[in-house]
N, C-alpha and C positions, 0 to 999 in steps of 0.2 A: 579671427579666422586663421586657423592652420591651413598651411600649404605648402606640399613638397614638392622639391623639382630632381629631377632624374641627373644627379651629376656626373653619370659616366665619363659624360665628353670632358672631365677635368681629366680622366686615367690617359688622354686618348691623345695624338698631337695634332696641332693647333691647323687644320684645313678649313675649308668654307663653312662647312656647319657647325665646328668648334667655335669658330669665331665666333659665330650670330650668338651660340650659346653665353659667350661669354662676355658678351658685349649687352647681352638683354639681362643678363646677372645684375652687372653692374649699375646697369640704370636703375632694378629695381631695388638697390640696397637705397640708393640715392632716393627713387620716388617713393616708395613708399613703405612706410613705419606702422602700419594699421593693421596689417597683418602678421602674421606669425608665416615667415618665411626657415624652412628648415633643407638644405642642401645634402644629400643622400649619395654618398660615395662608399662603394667596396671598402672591407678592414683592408689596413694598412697598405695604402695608399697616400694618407695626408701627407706623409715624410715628405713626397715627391709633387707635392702641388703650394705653387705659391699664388695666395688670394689675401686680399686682406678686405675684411668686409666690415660695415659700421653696423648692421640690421639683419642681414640672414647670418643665420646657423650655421653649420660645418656638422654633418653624423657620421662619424663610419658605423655600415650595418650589415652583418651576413658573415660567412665564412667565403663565399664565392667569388668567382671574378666571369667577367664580361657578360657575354649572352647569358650566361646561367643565371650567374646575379643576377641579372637585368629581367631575365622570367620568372623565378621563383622569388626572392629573397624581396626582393621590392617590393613585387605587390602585397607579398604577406604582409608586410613592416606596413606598409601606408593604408592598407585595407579601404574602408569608405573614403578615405579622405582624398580629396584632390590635388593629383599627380602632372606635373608640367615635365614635357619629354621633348627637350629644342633639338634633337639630330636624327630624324627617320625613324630612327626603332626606340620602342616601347614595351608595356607587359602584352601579350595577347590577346587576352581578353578583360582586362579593368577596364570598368566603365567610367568611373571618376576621371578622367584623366583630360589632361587637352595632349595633344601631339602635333609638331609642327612633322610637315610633310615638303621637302623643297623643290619636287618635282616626279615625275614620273616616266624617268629615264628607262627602268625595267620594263617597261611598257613599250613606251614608244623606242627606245633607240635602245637596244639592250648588247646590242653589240659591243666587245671591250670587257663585260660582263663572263663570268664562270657563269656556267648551269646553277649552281647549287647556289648562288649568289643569287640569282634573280629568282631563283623557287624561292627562295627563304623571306626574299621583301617583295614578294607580292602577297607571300602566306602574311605576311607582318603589316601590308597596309590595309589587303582586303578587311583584315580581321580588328584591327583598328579602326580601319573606316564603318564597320557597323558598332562596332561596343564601345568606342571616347563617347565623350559630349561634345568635344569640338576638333576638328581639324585645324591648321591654320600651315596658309602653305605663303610664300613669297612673291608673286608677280601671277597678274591676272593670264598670261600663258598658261602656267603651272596649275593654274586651278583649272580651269579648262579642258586642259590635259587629262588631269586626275580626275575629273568629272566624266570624262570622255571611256576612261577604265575602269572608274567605282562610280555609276550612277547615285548612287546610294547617299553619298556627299555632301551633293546637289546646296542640300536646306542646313550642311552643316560645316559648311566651309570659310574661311576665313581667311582675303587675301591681307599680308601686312609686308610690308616693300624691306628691303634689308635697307644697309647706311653705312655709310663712308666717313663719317668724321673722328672715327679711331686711329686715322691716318695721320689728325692734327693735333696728337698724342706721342707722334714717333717720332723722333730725333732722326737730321739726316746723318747717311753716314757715305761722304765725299771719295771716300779710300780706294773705295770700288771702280772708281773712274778713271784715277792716278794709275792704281795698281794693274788697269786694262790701256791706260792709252786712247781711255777714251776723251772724243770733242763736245762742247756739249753743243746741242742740236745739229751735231751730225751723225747721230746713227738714231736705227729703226729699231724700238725695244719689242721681245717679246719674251712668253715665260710659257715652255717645253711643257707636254705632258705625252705621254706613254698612251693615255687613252683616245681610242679611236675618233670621239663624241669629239677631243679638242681641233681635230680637224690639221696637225701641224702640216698632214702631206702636202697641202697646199701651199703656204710659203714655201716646201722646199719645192717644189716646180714651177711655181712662180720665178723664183730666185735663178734656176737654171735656164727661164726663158730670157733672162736679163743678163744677156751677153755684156750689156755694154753700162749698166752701173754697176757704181765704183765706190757709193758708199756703204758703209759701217751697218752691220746687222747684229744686234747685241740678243742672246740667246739665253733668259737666263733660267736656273731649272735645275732638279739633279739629278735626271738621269737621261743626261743631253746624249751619252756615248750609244746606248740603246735605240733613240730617237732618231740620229743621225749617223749614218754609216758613215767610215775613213772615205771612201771617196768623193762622198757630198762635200766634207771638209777639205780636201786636196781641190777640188774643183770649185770650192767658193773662198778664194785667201781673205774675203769682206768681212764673213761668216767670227764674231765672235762669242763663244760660250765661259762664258764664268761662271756657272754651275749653281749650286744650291746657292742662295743669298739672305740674308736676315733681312727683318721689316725695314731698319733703317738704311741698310742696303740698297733695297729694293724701292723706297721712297726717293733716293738721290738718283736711280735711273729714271723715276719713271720723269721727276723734274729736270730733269735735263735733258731727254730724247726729245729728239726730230717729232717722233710722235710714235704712239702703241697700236701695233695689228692684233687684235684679237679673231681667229678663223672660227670660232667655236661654231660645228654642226649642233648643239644641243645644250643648255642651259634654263636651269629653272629661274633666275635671277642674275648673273655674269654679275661678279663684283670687280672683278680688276679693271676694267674699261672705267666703270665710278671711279676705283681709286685714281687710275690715268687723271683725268677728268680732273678730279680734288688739287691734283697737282699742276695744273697748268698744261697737262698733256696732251695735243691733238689726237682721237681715240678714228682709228679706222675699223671697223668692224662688220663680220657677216650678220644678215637680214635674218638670219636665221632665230628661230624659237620665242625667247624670253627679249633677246638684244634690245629690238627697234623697242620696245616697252618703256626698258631703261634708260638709252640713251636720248632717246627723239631727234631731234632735230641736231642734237652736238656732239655727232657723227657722222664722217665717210662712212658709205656702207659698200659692202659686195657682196654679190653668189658667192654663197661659202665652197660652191661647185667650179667657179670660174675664174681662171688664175689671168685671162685679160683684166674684167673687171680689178682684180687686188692690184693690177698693174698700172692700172690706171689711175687708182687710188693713192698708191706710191709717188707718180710722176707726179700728179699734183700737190703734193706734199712738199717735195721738192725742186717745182718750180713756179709755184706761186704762193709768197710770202703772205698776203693778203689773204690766203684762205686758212694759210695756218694761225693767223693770229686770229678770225673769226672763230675757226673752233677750238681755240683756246678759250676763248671767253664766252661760247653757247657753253661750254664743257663744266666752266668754274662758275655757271649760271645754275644751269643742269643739276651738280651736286648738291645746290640749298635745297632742294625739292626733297631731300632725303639725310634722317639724322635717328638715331637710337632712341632718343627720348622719345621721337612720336615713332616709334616702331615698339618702344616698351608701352604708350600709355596705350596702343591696340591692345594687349595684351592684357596691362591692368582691364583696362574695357570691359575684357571677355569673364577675365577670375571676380570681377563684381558682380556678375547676372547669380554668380553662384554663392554668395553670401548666404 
């Protein structure tokens, strides 16, 4: 059985649905040899990707690059044959295809979003969701959701959960801690984004209602200066940003923080609270969307609307040692529920109905 997979997400860098992409590669060079797996990437591109596989393929194929490629040149090249697309977008109209879908933010929350951003993927899921064979989307929120905007779905949807243990893969890297001055289990980690959906306005008003703590706020992210105005930083001396960070970077805060806030208004799956979690990390987080799905029970939660609630969540963090080491251990319980293997063999699952 031939079977190609859409590898753009290797041209692309490495965000949430890069990852899942490259994380369900992996597994399937490992699981399974039965097929003829062949990897379809833009000409001259391999220069610039490091993979090293035992079972799938490597093509460069087309003259084109991104969207274009990805509309014309692909579906011509894989014609009947069955096409695996792990990050949103796909051909328009191939019917062979499966296509993972990891939520439907343009829909529900589009805000944060260009106009032309959110015409173009809804023109790309509607169109998807009547011509694949299968959908397959991340947390039974998100299917729901999607269901809720593409009726149509309904009988061809497929939830399969993401995973966290490519985190027991990454070397910690300590530097980052020295090089900040930071304690460990005395600051509150968290990681910046620009878009509206992540909800940061709310730590920083929270932060400002909190005249009178005095600990360590670890900000990590790269485009912390956009996110936070000079005054927010003058008026919070707690307030620290170290800016963009590598994986193993990023592994040594989350094992060493007091604990991780996550505000997100909106998430198909929230993987960083799991990573928290994988690390020993007590995860606080809003009730919002996809969250309660993933974490259950080994999380603080709040109104992603209500900076008492996050406050309250804080104080107990910091004055009761007994709850932080309870949701240390719901957290490091939490994350066996979810692994890449049984997120690939959903997957093998589906590409066998089509032998």
């Amino acid at each position: 059985m031939k079977i190609y997979i859409n590898g753009r997400f290797l041209t692309q860098k490495v965000t949430g649905v890069q990852r899942v992409a490259h994380e369900i590669v992996k597994q399937l060079d490992n699981l399974e040899a039965s097929m003829e797996i062949i990897l379809l990437v833009p000409r001259n591109t391999l220069q610039d990707i490091e993979v090293d596989f035992q079972n799938i393929k490597i093509k460069e194929i087309g003259f084109l690059k991104g969207h274009l490629w990805e509309q014309l040149e692909l579906p011509l090249y894989t014609l009947n044959n069955l096409l695996i697309n792990f990050c949103n977008t796909a051909p328009l109209f191939k019917k062979n295809q499966i296509v993972y879908i990891h939520d439907a933010a343009v829909y529900s929350r589009p805000t944060g979003y260009s106009k032309n951003f959110v015409r173009w993927y809804k023109l790309l899921y509607l169109s998807t969701s009547k011509f694949s064979k299968r959908i397959i989307t991340v947390s039974d929120f998100s299917k729901d959701d999607l269901v809720k905007h593409l009726p149509n779905l309904k009988d061809k949807i497929t939830v399969s959960h993401i995973a966290v243990d490519h985190m027991d893969k990454v070397a910690f890297d300590d530097s980052i801690l020295s090089e900040n001055d930071l304690k460990e289990k005395q600051y509150l980690l968290a990681v910046s984004s620009m878009h509206p959906n992540k909800n940061f306005d709310l730590i920083i008003k929270t932060l400002e209602e909190m005249a009178n703590f005095n600990e360590q706020i670890v900000i990590a992210g790269g485009q912390n200066s956009k996110v936070f105005s000079n005054t927010f930083v003058k008026k919070n001396p707690n307030v620290k940003f170290v800016g963009y960070v590598t994986d193993e970077q990023l592994k040594s805060l989350y094992s060493k923080a007091r604990a991780f806030i996550f505000p997100s208004y909106y998430e198909g799956f929230g993987l960083p609270p799991l990573e928290a979690m994988s690390l020993g990390c007590p995860v606080i987080a809003s009730t919002a969307a996809s969250i309660p799905e993933v974490c259950e029970e080994a999380a603080l939660y709040f109104d992603p609307d209500s900076s008492v609630e996050l406050k309250e969540c804080i104080s107990q963090i910091y004055e009761d040692d007994q709850i932080v080491e309870e949701m240390r251990n719901k957290g490091l319980q939490r994350k066996e529920a979810f692994s890449w293997e049984q997120t690939t063999k959903i997957l093998l699952s589906e590409l066998k109905k089509y032998k």
